[in-house]
C-alpha positions in Angstrom: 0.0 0.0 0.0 1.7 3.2 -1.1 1.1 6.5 1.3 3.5 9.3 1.6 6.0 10.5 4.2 3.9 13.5 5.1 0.3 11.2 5.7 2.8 9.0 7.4 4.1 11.9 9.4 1.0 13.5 10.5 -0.4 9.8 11.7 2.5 9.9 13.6 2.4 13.0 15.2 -1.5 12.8 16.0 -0.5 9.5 17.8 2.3 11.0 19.7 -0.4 14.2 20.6 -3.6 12.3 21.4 -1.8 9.2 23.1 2.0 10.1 24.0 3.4 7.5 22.5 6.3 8.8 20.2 7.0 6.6 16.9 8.5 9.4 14.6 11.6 8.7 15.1 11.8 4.9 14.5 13.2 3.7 11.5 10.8 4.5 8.2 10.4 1.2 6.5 9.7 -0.8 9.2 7.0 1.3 10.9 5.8 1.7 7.0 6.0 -1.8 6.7 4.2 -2.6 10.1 1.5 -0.2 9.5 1.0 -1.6 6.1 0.4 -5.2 7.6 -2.3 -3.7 10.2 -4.0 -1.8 7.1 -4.0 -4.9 5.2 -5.4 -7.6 8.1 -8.0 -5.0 8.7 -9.2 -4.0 5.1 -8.3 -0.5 5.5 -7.9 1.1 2.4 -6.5 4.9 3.4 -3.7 6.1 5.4 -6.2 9.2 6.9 -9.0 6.4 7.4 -6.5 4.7 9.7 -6.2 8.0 11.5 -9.6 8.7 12.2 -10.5 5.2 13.6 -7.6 4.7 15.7 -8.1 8.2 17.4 -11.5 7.4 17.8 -11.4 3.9 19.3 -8.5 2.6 22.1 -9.3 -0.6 21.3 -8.0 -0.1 18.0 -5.1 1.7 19.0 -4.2 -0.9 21.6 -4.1 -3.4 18.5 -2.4 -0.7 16.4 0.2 -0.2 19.1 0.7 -4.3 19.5 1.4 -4.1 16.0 4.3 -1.6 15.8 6.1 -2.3 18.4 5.7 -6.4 18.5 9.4 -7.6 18.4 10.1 -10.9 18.0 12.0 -13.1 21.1 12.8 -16.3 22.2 14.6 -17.7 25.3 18.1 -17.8 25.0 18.4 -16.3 21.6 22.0 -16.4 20.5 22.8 -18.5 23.2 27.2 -17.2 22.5 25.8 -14.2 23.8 24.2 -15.6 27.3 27.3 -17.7 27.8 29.2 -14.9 27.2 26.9 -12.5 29.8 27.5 -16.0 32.4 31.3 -15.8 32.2 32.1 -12.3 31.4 29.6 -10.0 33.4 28.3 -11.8 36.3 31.4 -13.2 37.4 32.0 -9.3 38.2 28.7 -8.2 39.6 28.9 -11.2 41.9 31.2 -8.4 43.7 28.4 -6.2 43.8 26.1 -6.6 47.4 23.3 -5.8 45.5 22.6 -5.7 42.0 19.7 -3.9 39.4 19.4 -5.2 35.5 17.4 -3.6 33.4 15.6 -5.2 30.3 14.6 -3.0 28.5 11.7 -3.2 25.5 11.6 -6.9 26.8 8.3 -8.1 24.5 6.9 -11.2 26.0 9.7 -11.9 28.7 11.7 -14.6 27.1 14.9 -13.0 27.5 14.1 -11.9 31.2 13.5 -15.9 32.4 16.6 -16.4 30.5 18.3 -13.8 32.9 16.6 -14.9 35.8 17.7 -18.6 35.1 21.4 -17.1 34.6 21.7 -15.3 37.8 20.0 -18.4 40.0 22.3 -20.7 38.5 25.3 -18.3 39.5 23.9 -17.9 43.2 22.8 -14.3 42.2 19.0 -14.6 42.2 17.9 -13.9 45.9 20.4 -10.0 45.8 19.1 -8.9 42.5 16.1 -7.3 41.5 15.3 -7.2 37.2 13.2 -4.0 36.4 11.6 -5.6 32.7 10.0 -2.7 30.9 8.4 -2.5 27.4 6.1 -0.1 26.2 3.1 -2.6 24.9 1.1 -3.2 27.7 -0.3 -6.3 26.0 3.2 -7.9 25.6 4.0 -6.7 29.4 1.2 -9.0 30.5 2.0 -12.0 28.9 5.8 -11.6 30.5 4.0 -11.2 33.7 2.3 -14.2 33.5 5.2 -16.6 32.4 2.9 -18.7 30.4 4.7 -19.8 26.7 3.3 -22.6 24.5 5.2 -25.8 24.8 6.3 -26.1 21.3 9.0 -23.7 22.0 10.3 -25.5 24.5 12.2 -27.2 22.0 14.3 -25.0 20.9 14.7 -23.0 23.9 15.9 -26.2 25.7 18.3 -26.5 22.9 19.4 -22.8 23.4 19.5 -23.1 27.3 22.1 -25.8 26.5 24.3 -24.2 24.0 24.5 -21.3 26.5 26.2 -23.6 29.0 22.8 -23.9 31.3 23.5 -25.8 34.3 20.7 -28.2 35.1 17.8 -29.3 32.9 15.7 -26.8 31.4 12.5 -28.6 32.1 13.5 -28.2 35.9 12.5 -24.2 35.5 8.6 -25.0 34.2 5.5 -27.0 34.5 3.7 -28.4 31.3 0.1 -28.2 31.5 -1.9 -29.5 28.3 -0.6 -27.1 25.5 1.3 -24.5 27.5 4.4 -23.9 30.3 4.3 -22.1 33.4 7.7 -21.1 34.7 8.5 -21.5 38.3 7.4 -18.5 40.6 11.0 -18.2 42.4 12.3 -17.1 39.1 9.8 -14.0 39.1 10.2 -13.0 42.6 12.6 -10.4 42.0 11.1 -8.9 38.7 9.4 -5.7 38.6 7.1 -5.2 35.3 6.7 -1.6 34.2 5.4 0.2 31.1 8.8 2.5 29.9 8.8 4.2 26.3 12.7 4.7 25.3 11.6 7.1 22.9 10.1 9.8 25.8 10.6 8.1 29.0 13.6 8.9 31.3 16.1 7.1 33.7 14.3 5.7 36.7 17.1 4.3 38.2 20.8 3.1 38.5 21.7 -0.1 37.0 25.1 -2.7 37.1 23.6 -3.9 34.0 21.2 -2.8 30.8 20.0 -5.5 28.6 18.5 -4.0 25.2 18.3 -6.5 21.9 16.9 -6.0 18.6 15.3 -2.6 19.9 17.5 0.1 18.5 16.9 -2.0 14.9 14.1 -0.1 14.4 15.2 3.2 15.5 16.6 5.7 13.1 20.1 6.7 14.2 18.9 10.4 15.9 17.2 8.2 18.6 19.2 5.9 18.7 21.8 8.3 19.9 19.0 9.3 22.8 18.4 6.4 23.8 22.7 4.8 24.2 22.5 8.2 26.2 19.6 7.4 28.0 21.6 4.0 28.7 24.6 5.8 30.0 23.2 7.7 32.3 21.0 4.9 34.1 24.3 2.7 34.0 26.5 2.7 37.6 30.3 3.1 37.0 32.0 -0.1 35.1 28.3 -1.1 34.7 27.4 -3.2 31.7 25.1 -2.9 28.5 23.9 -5.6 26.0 23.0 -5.2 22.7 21.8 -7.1 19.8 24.1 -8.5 17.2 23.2 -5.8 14.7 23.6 -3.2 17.1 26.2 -0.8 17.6 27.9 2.4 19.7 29.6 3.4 16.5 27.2 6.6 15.7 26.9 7.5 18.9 27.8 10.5 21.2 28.8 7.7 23.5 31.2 5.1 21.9 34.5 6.3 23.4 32.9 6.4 27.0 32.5 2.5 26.8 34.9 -0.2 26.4 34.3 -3.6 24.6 34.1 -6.3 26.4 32.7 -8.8 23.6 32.9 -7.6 20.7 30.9 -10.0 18.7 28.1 -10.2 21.6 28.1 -6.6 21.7 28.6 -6.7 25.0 30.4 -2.8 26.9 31.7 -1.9 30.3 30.6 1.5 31.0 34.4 3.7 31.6 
């Protein structure tokens, strides 16, 4: 579906006005591309159309909002880079007496159980607290709740192992007809929280920010906000993750961190 950059801008911008939530600066074709997909399921036929109904009905925009900022996760994805996390960072924030993470646009909550999981199999659990933020409240819930469809089990099991896991995975969930539960202790220390990189601020200091696969659909001007945003949240020598196609090279920031992986894109605040 062809619609221009200023009907795209102005959806924008009444989004950002009427509901605060700020997508103008993430990356054009993939909110074109997203928006197209909504337009399409729903038989929409014009970019303005869309604009009129999802300002007039929040149940609408809660689906339109699921759909721009779904991002796809699984537990233990790239499983070099939670091995790497195991041996690299917590080793040095077992130092710490106490210790904050925060995962940040965490979708469903795969990669927060696969923290979780990390820091209980490294003694770490019980002094840490993981703040898990996104901002699509639908998303939020389901992380809340814990509850994934056993099919992935499969290869998250198989991920778990490559990443050096400990025990057997099957020991963190229960099966019940077509879905998993994970175990309760692994959530006791998680704190769920609606956070919006694009407009939200720091909230507190952190040893270590998790971010994957967000900043993908960014374009590089808030990008650059939101590594800051990550700096200034982060604690002296405190660590941040990013996705394998992430980087620190355009940013204000890339001489105040140093690498620690390089291919798991994994810094130590200076």
């Amino acid at each position: 579906m062809n619609f221009d950059n200023k009907e795209l801008k102005d959806l924008l911008e009444s989004v950002r006005f009427v509901y605060g939530y700020d997508f103008t600066d993430y990356a054009e074709a993939s909110v074109k591309r997203r928006i197209d997909h909504f337009m399409n399921t729903r038989k929409i036929t014009a970019l303005e159309k869309l604009g009129k109904m999802i300002l007039h009905d929040e149940k609408l925009f809660e689906e339109f909002i699921q759909e721009v900022s779904v991002t796809v996760t699984e537990m233990f994805r790239d499983p070099v880079f939670y091995k790497s996390i195991r041996e690299n960072v917590l080793k040095r924030l077992a130092t710490y007496p106490f210790i904050k993470i925060w995962i940040a646009g965490c979708a469903t909550g795969e990669e927060i159980y696969s923290i979780a999981i990390l820091l209980q199999e490294e003694g770490l659990l019980n002094r840490s607290v993981i703040y898990a933020t996104d901002i699509n409240q639908k998303s939020l819930q389901i992380a809340k709740d814990g509850v994934y469809p056993v099919e992935n089990m499969k290869a998250y099991t198989a991920n778990y192992q490559k990443a050096h896991g400990k025990k057997s995975f099957s020991e963190y969930y229960k099966a019940k007809y077509n879905s998993v539960m994970f175990d309760k202790s692994l959530k006791q220390n998680i704190v769920f929280a609606a956070h919006n990189l694009a407009v939200d601020k720091s909230f507190n200091e952190f040893q270590l920010i998790i971010c994957r696969n967000v900043l993908i659909y960014f374009n590089q001007k808030l990008q650059n906000k939101v590594i800051n945003l990550f700096y200034e949240s982060l604690c002296p020598f405190g660590f941040l993750g990013l996705g394998n196609k992430e980087s620190l090279l355009f940013t204000d920031r890339k001489k105040y961190f140093e690498e620690i992986d390089r291919k798991e894109k994994i810094f130590m605040k200076k």
